[in-house]
C-alpha positions in Angstrom: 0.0 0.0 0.0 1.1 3.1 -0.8 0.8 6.3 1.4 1.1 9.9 0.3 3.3 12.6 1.6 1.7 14.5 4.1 2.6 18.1 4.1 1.7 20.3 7.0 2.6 23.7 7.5 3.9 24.0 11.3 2.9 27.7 11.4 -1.3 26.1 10.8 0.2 23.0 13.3 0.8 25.2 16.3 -1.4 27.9 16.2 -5.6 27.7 16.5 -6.4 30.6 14.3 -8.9 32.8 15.4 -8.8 35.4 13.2 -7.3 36.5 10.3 -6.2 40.0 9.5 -4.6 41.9 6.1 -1.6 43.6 8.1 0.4 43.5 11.3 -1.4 46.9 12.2 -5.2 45.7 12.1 -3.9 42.5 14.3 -2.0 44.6 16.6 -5.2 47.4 16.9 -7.5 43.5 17.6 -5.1 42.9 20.6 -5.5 46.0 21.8 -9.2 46.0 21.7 -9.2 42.5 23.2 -6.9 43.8 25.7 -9.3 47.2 26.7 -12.3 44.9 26.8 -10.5 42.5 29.6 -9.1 39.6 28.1 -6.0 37.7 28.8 -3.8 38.9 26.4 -0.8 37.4 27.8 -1.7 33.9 26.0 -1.5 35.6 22.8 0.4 35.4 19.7 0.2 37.3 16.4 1.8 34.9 13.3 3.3 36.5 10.1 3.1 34.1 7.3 4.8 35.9 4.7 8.0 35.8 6.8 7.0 33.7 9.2 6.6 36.1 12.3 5.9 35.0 15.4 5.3 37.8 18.6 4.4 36.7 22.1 2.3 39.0 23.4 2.9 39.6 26.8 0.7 41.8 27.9 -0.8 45.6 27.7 2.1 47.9 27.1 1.4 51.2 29.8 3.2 54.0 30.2 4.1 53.4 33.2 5.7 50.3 32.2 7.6 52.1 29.2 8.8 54.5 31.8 10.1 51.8 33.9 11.6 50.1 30.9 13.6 53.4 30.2 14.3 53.7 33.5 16.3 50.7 33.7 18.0 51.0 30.5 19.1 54.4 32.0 20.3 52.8 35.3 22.5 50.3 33.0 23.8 52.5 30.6 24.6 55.2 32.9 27.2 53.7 34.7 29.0 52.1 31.7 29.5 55.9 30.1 30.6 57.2 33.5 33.7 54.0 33.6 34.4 54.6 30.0 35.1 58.4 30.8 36.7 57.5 33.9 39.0 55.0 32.6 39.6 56.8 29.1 40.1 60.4 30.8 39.4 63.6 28.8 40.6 62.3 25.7 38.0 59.8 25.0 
């Protein structure tokens, strides 16, 4: 007997779609609306098929948490300009 190959595409294997949209922006401004309304956005994923995207959403951006998130990139790179002046000197 004889069996056929069977081709699956992984992106349709791991994914339940729910919904399909034209452009990364209409799925994004979906999230968002899901996310307003309540839901559990964290459990979330937007898939690209033309390149084969794939973002975990993990939640509602604020801006609070973009402030933190600056915050602590600030913290970090702060320090590391301050050594490289210190160890350089004024001719850096």
């Amino acid at each position: 007997m004889m069996y056929g190959r069977l081709t699956v595409n992984p992106v349709h294997a791991a994914w339940n779609t729910v919904a399909r949209f034209d452009d990364y922006g209409s799925a994004q401004r979906a999230v968002d609306r899901l996310s307003d309304d309540g839901f559990p956005v964290e459990q979330l994923d937007i898939v690209g098929s033309d390149l084969q995207l794939v973002e975990r959403v993990t939640g509602r951006l604020t801006k609070w948490r973009a402030a933190a998130a600056g915050a602590l990139s600030g913290m970090w790179a702060g320090p590391r300009v301050r050594a490289r002046s210190v160890a350089c000197g004024p001719d850096c």
